[in-house]
N, CA, C and O atoms as CSV, one atom per row, in Angstrom:
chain,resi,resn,atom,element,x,y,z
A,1,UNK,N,N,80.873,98.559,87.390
A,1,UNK,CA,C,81.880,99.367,88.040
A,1,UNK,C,C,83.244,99.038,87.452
A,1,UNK,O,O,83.596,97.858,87.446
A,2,UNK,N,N,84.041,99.979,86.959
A,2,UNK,CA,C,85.055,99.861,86.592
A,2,UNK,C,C,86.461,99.797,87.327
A,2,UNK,O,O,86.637,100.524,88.305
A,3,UNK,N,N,87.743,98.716,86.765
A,3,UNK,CA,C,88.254,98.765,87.810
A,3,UNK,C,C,89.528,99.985,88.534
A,3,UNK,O,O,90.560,100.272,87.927
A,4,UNK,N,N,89.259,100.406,89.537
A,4,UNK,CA,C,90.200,101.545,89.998
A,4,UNK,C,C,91.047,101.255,90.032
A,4,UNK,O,O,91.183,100.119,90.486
A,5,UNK,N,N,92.491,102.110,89.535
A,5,UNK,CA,C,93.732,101.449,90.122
A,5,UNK,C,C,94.700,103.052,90.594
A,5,UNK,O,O,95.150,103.900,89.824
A,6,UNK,N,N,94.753,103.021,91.727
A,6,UNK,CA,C,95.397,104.024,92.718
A,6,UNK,C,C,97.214,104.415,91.970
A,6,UNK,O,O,98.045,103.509,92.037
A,7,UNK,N,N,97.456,105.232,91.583
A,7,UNK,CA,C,98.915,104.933,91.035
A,7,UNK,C,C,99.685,105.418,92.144
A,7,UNK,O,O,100.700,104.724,92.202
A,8,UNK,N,N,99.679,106.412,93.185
A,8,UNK,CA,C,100.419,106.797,94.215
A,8,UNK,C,C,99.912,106.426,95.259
A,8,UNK,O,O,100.117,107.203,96.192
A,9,UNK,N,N,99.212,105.375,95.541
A,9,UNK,CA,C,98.871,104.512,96.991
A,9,UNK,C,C,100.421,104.048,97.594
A,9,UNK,O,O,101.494,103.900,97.010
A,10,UNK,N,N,100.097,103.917,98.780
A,10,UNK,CA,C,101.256,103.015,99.455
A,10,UNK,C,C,101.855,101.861,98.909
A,10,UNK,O,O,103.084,101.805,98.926
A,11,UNK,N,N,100.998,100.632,98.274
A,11,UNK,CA,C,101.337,100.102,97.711
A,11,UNK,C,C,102.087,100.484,96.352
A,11,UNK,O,O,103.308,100.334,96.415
A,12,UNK,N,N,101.642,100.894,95.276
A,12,UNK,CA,C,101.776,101.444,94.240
A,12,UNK,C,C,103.441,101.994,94.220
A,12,UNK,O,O,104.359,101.777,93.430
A,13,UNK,N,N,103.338,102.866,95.572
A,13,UNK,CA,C,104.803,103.109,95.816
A,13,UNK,C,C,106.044,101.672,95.938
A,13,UNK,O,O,107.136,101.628,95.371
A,14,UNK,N,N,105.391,100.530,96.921
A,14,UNK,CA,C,105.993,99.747,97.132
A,14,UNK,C,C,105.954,99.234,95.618
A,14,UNK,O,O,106.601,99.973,94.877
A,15,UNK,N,N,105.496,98.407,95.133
A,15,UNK,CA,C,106.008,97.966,93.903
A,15,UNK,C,C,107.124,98.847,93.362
A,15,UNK,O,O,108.314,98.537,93.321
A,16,UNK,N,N,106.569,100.008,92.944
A,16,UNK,CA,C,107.554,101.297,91.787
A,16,UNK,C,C,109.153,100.523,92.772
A,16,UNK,O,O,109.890,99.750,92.159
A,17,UNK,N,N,109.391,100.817,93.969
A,17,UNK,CA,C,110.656,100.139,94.652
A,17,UNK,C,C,111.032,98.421,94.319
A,17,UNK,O,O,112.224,98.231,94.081
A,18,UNK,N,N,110.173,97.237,94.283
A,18,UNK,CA,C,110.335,96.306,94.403
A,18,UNK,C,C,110.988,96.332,92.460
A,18,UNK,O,O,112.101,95.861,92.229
A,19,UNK,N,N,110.285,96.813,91.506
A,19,UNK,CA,C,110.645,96.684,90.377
A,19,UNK,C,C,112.138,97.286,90.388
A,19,UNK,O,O,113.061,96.802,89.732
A,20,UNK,N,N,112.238,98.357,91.187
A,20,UNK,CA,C,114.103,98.804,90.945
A,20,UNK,C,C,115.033,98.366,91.417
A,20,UNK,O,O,116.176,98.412,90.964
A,21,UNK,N,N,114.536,97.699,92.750
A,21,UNK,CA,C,115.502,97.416,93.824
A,21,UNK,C,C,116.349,95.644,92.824
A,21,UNK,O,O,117.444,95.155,92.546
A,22,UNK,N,N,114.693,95.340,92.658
A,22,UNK,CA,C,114.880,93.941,92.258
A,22,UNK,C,C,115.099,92.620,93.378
A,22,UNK,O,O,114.490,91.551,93.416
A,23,UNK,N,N,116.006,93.037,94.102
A,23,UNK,CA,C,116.378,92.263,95.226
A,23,UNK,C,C,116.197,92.922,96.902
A,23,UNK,O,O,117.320,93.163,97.346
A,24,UNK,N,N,115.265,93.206,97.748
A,24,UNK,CA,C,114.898,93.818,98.621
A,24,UNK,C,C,114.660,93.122,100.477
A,24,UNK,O,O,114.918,92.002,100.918
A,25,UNK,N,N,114.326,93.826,100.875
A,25,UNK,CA,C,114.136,93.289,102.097
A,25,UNK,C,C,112.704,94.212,102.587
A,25,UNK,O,O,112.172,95.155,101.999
A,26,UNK,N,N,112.356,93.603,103.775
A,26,UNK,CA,C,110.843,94.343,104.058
A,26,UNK,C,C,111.243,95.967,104.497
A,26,UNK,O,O,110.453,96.911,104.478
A,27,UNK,N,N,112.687,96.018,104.895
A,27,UNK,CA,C,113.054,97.283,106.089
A,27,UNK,C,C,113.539,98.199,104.775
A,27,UNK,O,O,113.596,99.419,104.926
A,28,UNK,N,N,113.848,97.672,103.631
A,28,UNK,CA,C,114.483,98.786,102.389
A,28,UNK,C,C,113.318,99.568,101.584
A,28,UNK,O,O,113.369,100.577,100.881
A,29,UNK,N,N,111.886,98.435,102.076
A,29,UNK,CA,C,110.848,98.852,101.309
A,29,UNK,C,C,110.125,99.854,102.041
A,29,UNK,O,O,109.529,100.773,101.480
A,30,UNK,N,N,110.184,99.635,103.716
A,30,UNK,CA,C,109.489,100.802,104.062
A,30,UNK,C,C,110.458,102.002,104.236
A,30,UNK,O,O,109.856,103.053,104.453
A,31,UNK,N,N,111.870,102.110,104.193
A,31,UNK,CA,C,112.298,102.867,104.258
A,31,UNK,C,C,112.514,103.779,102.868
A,31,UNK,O,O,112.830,104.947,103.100
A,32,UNK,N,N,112.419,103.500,101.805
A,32,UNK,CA,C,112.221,103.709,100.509
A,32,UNK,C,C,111.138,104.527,100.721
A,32,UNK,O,O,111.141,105.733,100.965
A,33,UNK,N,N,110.164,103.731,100.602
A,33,UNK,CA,C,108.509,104.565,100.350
A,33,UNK,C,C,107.753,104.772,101.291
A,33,UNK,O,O,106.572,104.791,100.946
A,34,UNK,N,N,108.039,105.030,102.947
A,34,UNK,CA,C,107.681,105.744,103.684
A,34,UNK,C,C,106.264,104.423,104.267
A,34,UNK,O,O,105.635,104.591,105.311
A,35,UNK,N,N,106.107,103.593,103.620
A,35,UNK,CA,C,104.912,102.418,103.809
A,35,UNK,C,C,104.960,102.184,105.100
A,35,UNK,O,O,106.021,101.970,105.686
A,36,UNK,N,N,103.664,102.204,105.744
A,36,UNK,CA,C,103.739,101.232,107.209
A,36,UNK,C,C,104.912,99.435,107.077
A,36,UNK,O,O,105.012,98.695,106.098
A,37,UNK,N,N,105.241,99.366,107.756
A,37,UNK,CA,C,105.437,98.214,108.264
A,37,UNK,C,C,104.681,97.032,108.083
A,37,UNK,O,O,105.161,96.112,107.422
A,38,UNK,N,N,103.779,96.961,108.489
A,38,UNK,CA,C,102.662,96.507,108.115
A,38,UNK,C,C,101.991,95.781,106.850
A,38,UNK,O,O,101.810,94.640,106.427
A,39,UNK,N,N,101.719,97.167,106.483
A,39,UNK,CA,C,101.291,97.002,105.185
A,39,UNK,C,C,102.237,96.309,104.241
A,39,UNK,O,O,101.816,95.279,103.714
A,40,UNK,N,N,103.686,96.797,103.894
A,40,UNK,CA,C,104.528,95.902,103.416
A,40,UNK,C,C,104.874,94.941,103.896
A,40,UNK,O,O,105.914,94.507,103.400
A,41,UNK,N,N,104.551,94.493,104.511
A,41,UNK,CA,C,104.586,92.838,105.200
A,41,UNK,C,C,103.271,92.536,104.296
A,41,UNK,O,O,103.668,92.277,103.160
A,42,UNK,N,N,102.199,92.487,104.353
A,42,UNK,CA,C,100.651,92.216,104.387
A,42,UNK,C,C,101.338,92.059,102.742
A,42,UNK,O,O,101.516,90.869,102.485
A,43,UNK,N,N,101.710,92.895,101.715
A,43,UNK,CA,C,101.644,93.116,100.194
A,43,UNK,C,C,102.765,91.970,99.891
A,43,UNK,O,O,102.342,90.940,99.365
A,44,UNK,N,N,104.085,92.057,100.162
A,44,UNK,CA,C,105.108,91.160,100.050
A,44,UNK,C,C,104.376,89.829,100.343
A,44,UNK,O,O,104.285,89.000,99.438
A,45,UNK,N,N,103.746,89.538,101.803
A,45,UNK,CA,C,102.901,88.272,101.262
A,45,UNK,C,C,102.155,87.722,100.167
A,45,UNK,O,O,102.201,86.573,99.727
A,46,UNK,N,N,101.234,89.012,99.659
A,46,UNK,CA,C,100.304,88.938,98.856
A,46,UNK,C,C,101.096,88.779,97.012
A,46,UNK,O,O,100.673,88.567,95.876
A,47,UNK,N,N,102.221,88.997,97.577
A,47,UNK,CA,C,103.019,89.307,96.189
A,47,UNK,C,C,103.439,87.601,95.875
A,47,UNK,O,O,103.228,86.809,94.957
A,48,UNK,N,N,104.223,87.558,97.340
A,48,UNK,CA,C,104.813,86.241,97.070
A,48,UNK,C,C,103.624,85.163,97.127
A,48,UNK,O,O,104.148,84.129,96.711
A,49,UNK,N,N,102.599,84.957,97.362
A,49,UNK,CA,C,102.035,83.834,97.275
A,49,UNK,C,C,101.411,83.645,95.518
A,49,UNK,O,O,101.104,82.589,94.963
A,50,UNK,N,N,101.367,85.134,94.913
A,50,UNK,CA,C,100.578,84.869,93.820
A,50,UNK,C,C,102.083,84.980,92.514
A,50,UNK,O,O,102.106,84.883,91.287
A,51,UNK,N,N,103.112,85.208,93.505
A,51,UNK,CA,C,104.299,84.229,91.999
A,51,UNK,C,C,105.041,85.259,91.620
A,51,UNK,O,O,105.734,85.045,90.625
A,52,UNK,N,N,105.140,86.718,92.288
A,52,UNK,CA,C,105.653,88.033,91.359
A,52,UNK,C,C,107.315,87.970,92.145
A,52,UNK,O,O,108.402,87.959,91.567
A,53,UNK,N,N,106.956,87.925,94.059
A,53,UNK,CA,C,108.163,87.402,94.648
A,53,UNK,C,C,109.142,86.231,95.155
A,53,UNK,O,O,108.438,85.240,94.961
A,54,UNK,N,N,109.923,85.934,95.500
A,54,UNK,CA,C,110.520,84.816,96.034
A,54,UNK,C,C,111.127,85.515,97.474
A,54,UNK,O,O,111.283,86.684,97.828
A,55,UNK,N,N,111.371,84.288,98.071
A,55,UNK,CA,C,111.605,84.474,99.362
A,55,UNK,C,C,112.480,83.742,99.760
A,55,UNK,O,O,112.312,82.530,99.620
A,56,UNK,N,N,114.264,84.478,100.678
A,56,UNK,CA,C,115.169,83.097,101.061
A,56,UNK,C,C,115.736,83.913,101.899
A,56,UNK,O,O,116.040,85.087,101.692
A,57,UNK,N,N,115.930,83.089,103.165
A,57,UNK,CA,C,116.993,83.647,104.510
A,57,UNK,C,C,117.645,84.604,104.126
A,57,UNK,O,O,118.310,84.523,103.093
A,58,UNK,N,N,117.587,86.055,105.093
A,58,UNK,CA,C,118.360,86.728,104.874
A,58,UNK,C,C,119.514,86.287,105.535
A,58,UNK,O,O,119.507,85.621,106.570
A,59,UNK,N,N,120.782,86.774,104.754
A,59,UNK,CA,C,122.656,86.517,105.593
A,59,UNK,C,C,122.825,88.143,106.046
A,59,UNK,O,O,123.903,88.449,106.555
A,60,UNK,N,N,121.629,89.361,105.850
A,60,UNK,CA,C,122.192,90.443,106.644
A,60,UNK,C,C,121.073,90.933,107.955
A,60,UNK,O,O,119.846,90.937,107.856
A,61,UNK,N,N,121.849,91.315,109.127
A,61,UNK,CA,C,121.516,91.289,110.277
A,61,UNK,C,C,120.400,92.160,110.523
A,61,UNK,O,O,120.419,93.325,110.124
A,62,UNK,N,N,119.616,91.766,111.032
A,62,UNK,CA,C,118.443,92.563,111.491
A,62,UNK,C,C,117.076,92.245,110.776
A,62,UNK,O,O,115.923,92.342,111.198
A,63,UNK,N,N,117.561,91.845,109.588
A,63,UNK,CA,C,116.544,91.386,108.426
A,63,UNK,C,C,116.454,89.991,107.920
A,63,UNK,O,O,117.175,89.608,106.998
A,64,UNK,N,N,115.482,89.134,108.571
A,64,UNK,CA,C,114.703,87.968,108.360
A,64,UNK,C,C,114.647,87.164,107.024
A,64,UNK,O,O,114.944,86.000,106.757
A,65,UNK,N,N,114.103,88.320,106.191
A,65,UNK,CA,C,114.166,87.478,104.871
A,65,UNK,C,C,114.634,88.773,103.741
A,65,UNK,O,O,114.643,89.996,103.878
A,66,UNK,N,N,114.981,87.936,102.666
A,66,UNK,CA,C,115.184,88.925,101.850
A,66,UNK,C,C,114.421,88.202,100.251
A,66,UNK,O,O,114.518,87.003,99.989
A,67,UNK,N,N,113.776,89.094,99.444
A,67,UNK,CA,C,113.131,88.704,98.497
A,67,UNK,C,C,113.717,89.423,97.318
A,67,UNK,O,O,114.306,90.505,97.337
A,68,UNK,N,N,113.364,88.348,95.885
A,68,UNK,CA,C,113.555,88.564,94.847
A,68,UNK,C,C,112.353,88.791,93.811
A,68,UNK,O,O,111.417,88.032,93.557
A,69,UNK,N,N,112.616,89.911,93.347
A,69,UNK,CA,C,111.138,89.998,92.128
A,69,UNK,C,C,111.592,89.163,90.871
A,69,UNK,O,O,112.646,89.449,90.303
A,70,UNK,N,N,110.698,88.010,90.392
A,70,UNK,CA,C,110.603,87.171,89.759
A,70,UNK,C,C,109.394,87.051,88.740
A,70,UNK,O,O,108.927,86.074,88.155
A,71,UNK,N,N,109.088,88.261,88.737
A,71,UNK,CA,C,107.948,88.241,87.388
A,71,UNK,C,C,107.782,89.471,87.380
A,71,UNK,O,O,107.948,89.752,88.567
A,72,UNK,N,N,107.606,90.234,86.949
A,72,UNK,CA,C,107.952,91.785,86.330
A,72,UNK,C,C,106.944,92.212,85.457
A,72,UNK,O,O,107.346,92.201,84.294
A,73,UNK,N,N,105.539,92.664,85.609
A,73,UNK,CA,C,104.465,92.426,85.117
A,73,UNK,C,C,104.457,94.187,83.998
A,73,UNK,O,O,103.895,94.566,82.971
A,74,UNK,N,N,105.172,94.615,84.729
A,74,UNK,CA,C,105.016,96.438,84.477
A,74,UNK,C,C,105.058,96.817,85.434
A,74,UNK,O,O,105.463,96.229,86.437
A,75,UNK,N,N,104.394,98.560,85.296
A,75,UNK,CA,C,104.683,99.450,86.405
A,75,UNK,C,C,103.745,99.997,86.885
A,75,UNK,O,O,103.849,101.123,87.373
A,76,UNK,N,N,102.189,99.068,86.844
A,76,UNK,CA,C,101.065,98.940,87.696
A,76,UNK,C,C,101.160,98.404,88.794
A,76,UNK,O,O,100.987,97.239,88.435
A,77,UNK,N,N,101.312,98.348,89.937
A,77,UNK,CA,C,100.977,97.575,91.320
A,77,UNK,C,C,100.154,96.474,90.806
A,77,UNK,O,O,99.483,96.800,89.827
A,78,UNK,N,N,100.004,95.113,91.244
A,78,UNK,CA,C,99.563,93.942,91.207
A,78,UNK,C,C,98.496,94.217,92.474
A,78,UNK,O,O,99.081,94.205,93.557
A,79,UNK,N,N,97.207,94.437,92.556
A,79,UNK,CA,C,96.227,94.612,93.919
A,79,UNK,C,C,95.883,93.616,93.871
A,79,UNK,O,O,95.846,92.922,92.855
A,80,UNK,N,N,95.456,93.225,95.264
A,80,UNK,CA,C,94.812,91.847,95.924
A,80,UNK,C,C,93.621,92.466,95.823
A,80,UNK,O,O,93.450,93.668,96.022
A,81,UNK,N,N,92.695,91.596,95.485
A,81,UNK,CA,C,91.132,91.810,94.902
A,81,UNK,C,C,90.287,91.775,96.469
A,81,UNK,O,O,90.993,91.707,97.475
A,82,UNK,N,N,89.205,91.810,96.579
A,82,UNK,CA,C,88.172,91.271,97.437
A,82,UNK,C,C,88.124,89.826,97.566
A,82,UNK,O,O,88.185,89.119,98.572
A,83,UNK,N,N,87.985,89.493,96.154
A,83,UNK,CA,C,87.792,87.688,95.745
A,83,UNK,C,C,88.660,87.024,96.067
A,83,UNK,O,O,88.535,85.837,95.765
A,84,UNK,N,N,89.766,87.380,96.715
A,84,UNK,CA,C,91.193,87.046,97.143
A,84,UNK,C,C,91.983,86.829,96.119
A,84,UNK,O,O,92.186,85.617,96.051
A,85,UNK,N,N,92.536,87.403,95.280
A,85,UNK,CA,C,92.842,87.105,94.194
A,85,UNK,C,C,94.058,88.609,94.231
A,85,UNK,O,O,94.055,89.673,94.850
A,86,UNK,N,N,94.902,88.038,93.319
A,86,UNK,CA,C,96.260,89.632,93.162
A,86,UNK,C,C,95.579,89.884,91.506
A,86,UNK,O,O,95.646,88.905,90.763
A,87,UNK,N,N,94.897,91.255,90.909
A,87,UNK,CA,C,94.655,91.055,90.244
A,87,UNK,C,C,95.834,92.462,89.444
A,87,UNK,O,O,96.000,93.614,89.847
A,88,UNK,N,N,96.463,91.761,88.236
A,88,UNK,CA,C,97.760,92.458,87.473
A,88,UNK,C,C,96.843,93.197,86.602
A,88,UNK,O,O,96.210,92.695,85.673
A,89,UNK,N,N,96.797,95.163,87.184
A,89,UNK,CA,C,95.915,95.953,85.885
A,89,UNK,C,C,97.230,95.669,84.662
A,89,UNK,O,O,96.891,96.389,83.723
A,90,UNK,N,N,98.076,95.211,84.410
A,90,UNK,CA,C,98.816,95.340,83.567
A,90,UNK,C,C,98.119,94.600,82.133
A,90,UNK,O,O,97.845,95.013,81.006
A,91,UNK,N,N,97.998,93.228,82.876
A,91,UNK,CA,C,97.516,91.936,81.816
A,91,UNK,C,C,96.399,91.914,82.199
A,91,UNK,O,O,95.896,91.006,81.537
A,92,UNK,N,N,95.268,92.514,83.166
A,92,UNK,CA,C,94.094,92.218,83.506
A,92,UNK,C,C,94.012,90.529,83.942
A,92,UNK,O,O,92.997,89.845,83.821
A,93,UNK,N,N,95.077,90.142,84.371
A,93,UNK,CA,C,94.328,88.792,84.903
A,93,UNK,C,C,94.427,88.552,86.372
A,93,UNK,O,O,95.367,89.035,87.003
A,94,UNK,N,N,93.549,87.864,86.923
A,94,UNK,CA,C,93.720,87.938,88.692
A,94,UNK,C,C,94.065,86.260,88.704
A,94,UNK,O,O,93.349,85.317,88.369
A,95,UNK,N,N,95.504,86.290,89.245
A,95,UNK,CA,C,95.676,84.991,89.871
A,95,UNK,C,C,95.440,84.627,91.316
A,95,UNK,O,O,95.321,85.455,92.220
A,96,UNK,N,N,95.371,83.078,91.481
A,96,UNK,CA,C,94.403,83.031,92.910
A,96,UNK,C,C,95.087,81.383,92.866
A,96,UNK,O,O,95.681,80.922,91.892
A,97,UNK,N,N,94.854,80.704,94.078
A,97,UNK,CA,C,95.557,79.647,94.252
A,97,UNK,C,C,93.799,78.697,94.237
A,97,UNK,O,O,93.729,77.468,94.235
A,98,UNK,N,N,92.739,79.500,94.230
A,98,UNK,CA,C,91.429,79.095,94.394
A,98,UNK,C,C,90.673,79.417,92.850
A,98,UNK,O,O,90.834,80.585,92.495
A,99,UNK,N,N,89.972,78.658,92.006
A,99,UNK,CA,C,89.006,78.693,91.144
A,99,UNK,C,C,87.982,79.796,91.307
A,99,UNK,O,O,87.129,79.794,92.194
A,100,UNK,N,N,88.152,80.900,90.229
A,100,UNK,CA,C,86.736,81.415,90.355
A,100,UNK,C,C,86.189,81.662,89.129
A,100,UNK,O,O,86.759,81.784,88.044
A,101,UNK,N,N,84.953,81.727,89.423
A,101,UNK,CA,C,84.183,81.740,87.836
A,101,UNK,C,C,84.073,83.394,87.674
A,101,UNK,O,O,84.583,84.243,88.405
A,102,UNK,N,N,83.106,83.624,86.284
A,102,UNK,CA,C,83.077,84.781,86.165
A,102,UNK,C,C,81.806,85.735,86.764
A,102,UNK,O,O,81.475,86.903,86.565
A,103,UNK,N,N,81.463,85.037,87.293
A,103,UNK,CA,C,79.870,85.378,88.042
A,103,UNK,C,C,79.738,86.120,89.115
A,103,UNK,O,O,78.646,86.225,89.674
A,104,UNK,N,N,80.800,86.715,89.536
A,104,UNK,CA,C,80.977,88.244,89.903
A,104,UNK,C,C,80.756,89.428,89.292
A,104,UNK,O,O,81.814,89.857,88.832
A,105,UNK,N,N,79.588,90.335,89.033
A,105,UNK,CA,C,79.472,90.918,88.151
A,105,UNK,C,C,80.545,92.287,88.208
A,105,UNK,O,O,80.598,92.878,87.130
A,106,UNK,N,N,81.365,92.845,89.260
A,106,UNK,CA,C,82.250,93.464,88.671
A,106,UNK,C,C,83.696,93.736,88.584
A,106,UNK,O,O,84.520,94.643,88.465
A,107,UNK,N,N,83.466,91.590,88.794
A,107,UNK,CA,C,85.289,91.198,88.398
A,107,UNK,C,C,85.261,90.549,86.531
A,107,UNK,O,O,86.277,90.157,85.955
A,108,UNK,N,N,83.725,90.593,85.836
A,108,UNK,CA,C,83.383,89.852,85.135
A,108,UNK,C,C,84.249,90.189,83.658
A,108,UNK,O,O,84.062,89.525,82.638
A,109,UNK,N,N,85.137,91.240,83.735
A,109,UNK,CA,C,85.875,91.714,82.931
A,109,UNK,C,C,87.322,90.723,82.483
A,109,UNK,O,O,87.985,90.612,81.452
A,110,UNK,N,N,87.382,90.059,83.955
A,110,UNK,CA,C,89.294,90.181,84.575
A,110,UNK,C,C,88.844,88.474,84.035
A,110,UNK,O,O,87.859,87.737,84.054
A,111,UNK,N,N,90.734,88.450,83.423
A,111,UNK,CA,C,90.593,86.507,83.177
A,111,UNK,C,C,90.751,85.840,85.101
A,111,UNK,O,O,90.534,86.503,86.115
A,112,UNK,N,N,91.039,84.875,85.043
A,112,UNK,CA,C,91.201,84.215,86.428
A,112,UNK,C,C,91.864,83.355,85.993
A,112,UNK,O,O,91.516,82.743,84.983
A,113,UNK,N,N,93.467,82.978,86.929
A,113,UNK,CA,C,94.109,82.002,87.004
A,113,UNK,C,C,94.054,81.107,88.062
A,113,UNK,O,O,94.767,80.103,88.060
């Protein structure tokens, strides 16, 4: 099975914003691209744990944190895999804070960090 990658998903949208904004907050992202709440919470996690965002106190009111994009892969969305993993269709590699081998037969393509 080959891997799908959605270019006008919710997410997909959120990135296309996180790459322009550069410097964002969760409330600019759903207001930008129409995204649940939610969901951009859920992705901004998924972003920042695998190294693309940073994260530091917001100083403007109403908004908690404010993040910086810090790795700039292209203008593919970075998807969180099944395997738990953010896997970049850009570079094809899925980083993961966990070891996985290639013995998934249809992640068996993707490198693993």
């Amino acid at each position: 099975m080959a891997n799908k990658y959605r270019a006008r998903s919710a997410r997909a949208r959120v990135w296309e914003a996180i790459r322009a904004l550069k410097k964002f907050t969760v409330n600019d992202l759903c207001r930008l691209t129409g995204a649940d709440a939610q969901n951009v919470k859920r992705y901004v996690r998924v972003l920042e744990l695998a190294g693309y965002i940073s994260k530091k106190q917001s100083k403007v009111e109403g908004n908690r944190f404010e993040y910086l994009l810090v790795k700039n892969s292209g203008p593919k969305a970075p998807v969180q895999k099944l395997i738990r993993c953010v896997w970049d269709p850009n570079t094809n590699i899925c980083w993961s804070d966990k070891p996985y081998g290639s013995e998934t037969a249809d992640e068996s393509s993707m490198s693993v960090h």
